[in-house]
C-alpha positions as CSV (number, residue, x, y, z in Angstrom):
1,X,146.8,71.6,66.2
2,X,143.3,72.7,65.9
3,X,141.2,73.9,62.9
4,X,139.2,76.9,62.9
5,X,136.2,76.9,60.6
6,X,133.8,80.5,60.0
7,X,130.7,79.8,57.9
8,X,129.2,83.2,56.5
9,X,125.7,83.4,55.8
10,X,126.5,85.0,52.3
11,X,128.3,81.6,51.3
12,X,129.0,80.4,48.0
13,X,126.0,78.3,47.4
14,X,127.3,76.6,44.0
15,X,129.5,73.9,45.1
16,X,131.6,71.9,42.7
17,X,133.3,69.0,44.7
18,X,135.8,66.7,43.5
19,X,135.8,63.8,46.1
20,X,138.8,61.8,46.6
21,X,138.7,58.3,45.6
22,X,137.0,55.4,46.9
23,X,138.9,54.2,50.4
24,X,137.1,51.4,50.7
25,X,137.4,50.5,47.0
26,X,141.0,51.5,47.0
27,X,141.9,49.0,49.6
28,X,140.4,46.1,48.3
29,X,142.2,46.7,44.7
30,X,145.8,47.5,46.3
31,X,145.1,43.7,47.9
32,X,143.8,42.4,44.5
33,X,147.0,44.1,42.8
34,X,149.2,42.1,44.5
35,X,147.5,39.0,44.3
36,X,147.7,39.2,40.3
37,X,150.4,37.7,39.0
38,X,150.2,40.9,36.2
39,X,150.0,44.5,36.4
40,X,147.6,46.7,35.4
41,X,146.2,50.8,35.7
42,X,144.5,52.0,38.5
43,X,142.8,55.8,38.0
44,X,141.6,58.1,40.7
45,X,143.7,55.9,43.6
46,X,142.7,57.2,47.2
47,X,144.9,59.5,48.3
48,X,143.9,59.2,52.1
49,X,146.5,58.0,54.8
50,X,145.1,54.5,54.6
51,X,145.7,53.5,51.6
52,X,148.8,54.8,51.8
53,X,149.4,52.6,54.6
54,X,147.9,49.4,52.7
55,X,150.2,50.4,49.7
56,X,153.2,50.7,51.7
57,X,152.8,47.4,53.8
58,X,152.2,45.9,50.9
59,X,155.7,47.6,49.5
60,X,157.2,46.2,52.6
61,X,155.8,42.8,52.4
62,X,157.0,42.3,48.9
63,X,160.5,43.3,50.1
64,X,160.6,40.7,52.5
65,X,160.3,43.2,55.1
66,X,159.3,40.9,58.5
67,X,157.6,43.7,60.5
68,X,154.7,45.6,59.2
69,X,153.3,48.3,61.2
70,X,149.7,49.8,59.6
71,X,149.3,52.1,62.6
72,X,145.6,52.9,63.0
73,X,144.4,51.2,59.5
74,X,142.0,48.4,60.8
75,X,141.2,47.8,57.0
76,X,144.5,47.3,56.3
77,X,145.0,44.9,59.6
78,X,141.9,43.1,58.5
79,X,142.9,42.5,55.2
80,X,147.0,41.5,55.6
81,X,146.2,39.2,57.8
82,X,144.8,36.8,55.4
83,X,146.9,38.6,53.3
84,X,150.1,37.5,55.3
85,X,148.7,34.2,55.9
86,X,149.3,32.8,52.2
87,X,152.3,35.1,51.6
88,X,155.5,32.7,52.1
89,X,157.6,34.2,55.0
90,X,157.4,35.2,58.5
91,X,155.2,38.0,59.3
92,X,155.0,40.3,62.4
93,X,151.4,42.3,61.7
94,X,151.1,45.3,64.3
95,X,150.4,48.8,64.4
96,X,149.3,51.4,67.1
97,X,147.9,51.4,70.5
98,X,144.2,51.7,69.5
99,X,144.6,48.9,67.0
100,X,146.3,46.9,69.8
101,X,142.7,47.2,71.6
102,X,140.6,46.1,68.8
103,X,139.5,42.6,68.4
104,X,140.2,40.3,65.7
105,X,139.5,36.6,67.0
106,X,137.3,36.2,64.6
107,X,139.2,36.2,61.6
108,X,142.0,35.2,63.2
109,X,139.9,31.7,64.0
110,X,138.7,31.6,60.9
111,X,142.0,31.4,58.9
112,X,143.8,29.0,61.5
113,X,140.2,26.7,60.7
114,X,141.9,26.3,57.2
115,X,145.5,26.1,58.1
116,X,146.7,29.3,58.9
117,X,149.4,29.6,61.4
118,X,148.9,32.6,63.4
119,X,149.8,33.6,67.2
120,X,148.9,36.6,69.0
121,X,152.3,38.3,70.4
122,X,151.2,40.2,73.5
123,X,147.1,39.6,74.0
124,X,144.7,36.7,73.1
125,X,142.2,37.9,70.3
126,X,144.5,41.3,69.4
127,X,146.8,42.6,67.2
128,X,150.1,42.4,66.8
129,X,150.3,39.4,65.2
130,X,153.3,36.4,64.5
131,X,151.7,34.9,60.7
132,X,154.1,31.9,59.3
133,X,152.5,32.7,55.4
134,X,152.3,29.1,53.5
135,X,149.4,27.2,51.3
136,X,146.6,26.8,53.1
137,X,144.8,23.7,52.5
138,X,143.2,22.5,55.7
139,X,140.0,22.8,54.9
140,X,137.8,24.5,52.3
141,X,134.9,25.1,54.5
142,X,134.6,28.3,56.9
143,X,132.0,29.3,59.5
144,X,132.7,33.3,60.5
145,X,130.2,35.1,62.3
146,X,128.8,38.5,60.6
147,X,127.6,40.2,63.1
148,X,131.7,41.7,63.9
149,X,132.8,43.9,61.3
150,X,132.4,42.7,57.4
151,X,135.9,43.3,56.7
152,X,136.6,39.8,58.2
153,X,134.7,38.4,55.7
154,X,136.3,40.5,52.5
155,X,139.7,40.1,54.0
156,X,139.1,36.3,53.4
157,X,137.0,36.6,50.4
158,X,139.9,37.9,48.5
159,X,142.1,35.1,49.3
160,X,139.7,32.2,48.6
161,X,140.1,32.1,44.7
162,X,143.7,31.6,45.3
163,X,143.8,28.4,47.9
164,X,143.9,25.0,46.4
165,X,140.3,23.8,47.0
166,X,138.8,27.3,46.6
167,X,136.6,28.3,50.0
168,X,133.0,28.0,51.6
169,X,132.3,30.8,53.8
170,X,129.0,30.1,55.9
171,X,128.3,33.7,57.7
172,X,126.9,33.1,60.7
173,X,124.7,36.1,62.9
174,X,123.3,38.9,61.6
175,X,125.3,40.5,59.1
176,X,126.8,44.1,59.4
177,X,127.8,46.2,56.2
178,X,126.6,43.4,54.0
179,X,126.9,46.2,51.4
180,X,130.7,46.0,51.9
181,X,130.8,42.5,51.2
182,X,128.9,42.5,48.2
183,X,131.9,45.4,47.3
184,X,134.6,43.2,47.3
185,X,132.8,40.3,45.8
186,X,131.9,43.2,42.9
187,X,135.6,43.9,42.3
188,X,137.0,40.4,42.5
189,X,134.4,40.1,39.6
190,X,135.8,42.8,37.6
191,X,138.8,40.9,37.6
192,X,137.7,37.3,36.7
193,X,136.5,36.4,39.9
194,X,133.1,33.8,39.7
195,X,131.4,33.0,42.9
196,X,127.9,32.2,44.4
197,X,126.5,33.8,46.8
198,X,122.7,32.3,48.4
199,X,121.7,32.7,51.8
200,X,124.6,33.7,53.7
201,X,127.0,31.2,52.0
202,X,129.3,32.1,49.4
203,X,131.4,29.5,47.7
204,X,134.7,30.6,45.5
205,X,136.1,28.0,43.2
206,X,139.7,27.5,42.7
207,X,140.9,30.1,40.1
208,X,143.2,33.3,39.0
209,X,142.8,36.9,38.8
210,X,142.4,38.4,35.4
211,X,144.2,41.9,35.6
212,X,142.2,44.3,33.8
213,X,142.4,48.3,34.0
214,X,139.7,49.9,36.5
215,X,138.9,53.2,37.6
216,X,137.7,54.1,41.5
217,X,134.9,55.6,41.7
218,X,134.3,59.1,44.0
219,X,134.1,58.2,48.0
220,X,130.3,58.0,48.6
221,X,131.4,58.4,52.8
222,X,133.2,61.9,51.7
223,X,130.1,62.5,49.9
224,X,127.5,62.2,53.0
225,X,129.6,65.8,54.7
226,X,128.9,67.8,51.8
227,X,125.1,66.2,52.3
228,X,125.0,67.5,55.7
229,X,126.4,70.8,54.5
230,X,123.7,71.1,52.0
231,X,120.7,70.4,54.7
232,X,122.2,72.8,57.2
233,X,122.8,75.4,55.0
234,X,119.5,78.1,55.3
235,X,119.3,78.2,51.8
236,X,117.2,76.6,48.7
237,X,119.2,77.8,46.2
238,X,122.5,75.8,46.9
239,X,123.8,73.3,44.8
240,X,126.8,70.9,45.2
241,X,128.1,69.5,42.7
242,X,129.6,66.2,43.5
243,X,132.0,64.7,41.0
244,X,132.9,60.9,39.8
245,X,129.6,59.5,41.7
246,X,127.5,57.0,40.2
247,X,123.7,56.2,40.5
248,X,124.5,52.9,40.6
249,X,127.2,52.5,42.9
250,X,129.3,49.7,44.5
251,X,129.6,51.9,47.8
252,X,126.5,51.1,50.3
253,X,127.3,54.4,51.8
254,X,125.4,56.0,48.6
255,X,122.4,55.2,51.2
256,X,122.8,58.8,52.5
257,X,121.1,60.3,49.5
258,X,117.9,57.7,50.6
259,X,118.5,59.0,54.4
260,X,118.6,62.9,53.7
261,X,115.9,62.3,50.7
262,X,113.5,62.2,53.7
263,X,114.9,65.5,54.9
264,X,114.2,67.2,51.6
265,X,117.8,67.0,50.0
266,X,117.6,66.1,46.4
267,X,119.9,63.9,44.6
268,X,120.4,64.1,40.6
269,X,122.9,62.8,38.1
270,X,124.4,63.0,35.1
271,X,126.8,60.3,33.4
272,X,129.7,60.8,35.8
273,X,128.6,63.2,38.3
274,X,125.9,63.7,41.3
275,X,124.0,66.6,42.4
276,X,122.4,67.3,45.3
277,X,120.3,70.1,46.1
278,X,117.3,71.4,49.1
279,X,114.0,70.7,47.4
280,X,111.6,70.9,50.5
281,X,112.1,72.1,54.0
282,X,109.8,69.5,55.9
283,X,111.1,66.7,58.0
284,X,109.4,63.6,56.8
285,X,109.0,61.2,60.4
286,X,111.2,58.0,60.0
287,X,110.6,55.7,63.2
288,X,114.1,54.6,63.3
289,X,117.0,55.1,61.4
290,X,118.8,51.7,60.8
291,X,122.5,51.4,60.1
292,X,123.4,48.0,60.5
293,X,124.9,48.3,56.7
294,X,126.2,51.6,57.0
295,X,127.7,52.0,60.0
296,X,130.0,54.9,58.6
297,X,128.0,57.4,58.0
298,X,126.5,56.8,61.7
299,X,128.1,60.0,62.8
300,X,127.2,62.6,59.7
301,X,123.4,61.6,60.1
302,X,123.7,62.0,63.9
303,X,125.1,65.2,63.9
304,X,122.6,66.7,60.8
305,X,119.5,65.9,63.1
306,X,121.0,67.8,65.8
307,X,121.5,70.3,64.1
308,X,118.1,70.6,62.7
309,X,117.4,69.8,66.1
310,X,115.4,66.3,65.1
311,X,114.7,63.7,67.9
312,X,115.6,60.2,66.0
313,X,116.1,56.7,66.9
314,X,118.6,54.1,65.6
315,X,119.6,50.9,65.3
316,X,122.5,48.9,63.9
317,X,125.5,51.0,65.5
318,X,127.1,48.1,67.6
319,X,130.1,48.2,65.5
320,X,130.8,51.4,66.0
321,X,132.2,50.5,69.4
322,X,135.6,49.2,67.4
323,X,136.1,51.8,64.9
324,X,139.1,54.0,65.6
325,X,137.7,55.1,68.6
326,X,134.3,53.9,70.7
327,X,132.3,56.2,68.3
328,X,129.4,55.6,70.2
329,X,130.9,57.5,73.6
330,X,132.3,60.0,71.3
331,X,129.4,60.9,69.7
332,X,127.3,61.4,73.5
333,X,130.9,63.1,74.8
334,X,130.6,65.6,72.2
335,X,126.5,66.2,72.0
336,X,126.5,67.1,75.4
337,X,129.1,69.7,74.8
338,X,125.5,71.7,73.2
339,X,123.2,70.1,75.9
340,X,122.0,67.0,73.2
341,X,121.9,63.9,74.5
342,X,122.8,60.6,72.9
343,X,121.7,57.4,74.8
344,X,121.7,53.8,74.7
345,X,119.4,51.3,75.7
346,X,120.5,47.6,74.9
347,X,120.5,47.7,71.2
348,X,118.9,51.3,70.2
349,X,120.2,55.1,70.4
350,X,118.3,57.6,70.6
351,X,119.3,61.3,69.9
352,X,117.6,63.7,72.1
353,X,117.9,67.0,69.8
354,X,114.3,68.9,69.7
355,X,114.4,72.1,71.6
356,X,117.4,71.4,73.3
357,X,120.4,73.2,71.4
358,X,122.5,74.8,73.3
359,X,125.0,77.7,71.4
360,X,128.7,77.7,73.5
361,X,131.2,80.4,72.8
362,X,134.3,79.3,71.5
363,X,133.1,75.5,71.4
364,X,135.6,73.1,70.7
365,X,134.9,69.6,69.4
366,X,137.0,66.5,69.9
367,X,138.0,64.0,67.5
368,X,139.4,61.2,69.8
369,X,142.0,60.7,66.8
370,X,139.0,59.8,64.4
371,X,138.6,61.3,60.7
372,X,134.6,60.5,61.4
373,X,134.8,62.8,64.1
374,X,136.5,65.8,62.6
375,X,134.5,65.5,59.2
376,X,130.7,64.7,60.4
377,X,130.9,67.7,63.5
378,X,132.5,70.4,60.5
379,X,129.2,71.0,59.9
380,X,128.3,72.1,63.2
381,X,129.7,75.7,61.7
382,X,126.9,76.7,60.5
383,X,124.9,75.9,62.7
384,X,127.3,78.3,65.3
385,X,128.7,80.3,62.6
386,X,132.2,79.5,64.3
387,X,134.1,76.5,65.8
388,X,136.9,74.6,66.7
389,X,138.1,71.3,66.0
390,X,140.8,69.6,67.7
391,X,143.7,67.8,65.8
392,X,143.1,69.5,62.1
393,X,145.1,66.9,60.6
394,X,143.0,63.9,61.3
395,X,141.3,64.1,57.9
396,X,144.0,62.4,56.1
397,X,142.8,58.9,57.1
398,X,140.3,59.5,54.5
399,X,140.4,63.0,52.9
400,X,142.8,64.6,53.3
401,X,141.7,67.8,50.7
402,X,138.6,68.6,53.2
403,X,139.4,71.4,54.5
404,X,140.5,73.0,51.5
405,X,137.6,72.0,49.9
406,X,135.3,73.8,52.4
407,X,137.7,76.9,52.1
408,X,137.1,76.7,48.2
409,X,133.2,76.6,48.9
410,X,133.2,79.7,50.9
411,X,134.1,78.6,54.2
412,X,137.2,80.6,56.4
413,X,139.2,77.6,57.3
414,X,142.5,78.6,60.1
């Protein structure tokens, strides 16, 4: 079923926005949860279809439920693997056909380096997986290469305090979403969790969880839409009002406000809230764009600076080739719709966007089955005025309020 979203030039233009919760903080504390050996409070809980997955695998797994299926959720893959892999029991780890096609040698190695007993059921180096769960104690010492997807790395971080000799990670290659890493390394802290972390090596000592009551903070990717929305919209008096977002944040995705800073979008906040606002209306030249740490907000930036019409170069966006969908193809399928062209050449992109936009009656976006998709391209309506997306419920991977959100902000939303 498609969405239909209207954008009328006489818009509200004070926003307030309450974001859900932090997906990628959510996750790691639904893993953490269950590792404690007590409860304790989590407030403002993602309430976006993949953390509901994590929960209820997790749910399963504690039930002694032998076949876990996480659908599309490569976070929640990622992390029950290692998961899995110290849980006594016998664990078949699978989910759907996309996630069937997306590698995950890497940790897979990494764990069976330090005793893990895992097979691959149909494909060598893919899901599903057989894991026999039992103490790991092979080896203390891992080498995992970075330059994959970070959530090998926090999938086994979260594990290490909790094997017999503790764990050495050497990362190898050049590390993507480091800022993700450093997020699960902050939250194991918050609950007891010491570590050291020099030069790509970080070394976890035997030792417990410490439950403690914690509070997720606003989703800083959810955030970068309403960014777009607010550089897009012909208008200097607009402000949104983003709630729950810190200055400080765990998230590296809070980069966006340094990104769209250069395009004249103001960030401000107050104890608990941000607020972001069009200051300027010059385009400040960046050279390249690089998103080797932020990867997810690849396709909101992408699709801003065509709409602004801005020719811009990036780097960093290898990963996106295993996300939910090849994001990359998506991206250049769906530019060309409105004659913009998105190219590769080995290991840079560049958005060909000046002078080139192209208005379509009636134009219909894609989503290839990816919330990134749906959310990023929304903004695309004002640019048009009035367009279509395909599958409408996509969102709920990761927030699932959006559309009603636009609606409340002045947008006509069928």
């Amino acid at each position: 079923m498609n969405v239909n979203i209207k954008y009328l030039k006489n818009i509200n233009t004070q926003f307030n926005i309450n974001l859900p919760g932090s997906k990628s903080e959510s996750n790691r504390i639904a893993i953490i949860k269950n590792l404690c050996k007590n409860d304790f409070n989590i407030e403002n809980m993602s309430s976006s279809h993949d953390t509901l997955i994590i929960n209820k695998a997790l749910k399963d797994i504690n039930s002694n439920k032998s076949e876990i299926n996480i659908e599309s959720c490569g976070t929640a893959m990622r992390f029950l693997t290692s998961y899995c892999a110290i849980t006594k029991g016998n664990w078949i780890l699978k989910g759907d056909k996309r996630m069937h096609e997306r590698p995950i040698k890497v940790l897979v190695n990494a764990l069976i380096n330090i005793g893990a007993d895992i097979n691959y059921i149909k494909n060598n180096g893919y899901p599903p997986l057989h894991i026999k769960g039992k103490c790991l104690n092979k080896s203390n010492t891992i080498y995992i290469d970075g330059s994959v997807s970070s959530q090998y790395i926090s999938s086994i971080l979260m594990i290490a305090p909790l094997l017999p000799n503790g764990l050495i990670i050497n990362i190898t290659g050049n590390i993507v979403s480091d800022p993700y890493i450093k997020m699960t390394l902050n939250i194991m802290n918050h609950f007891g969790i010491k570590y050291k972390y020099i030069n790509n090596n970080i070394i976890i000592d035997n030792q417990n969880y410490i439950p403690k009551n914690i509070t997720v903070e606003s989703d800083w990717s959810c955030a970068s839409y309403w960014y777009s929305i607010a550089g897009l919209i012909n208008s200097n008096n607009n402000v949104i009002k983003l709630n729950n977002l810190k200055k400080n944040s765990n998230q590296g995705d809070n980069y966006i406000r340094n990104i769209m800073n250069n395009f004249g979008i103001t960030t401000e906040f107050d104890d608990r809230n941000a607020y972001i606002y069009k200051s300027i209306n010059i385009h400040k030249k960046l050279n390249e764009i690089d998103l080797t740490k932020y990867p997810d907000i690849a396709q909101t930036i992408a699709v801003y600076l065509a709409g602004k019409g801005y020719n811009a170069k990036f780097i960093g966006l290898q990963s996106l080739k295993i996300k939910e969908t090849d994001r990359i193809s998506a991206l250049s399928n769906e530019l060309k719709k409105i004659n913009i062209l998105f190219e590769s050449k080995k290991d840079n992109w560049t958005l060909f966007a000046k002078n080139k936009f192209h208005k379509i009656n009636n134009i219909c976006f894609d989503t290839y089955n990816d919330h990134r998709m749906a959310l990023a391209f929304s903004a695309f309506s004002i640019v048009y005025g009035n367009i279509n997306i395909k599958n409408r419920n996509v969102i709920n991977k990761s927030y699932p309020n959006y559309w009603n959100d636009m609606e409340n902000s002045g947008f006509i939303i069928k």
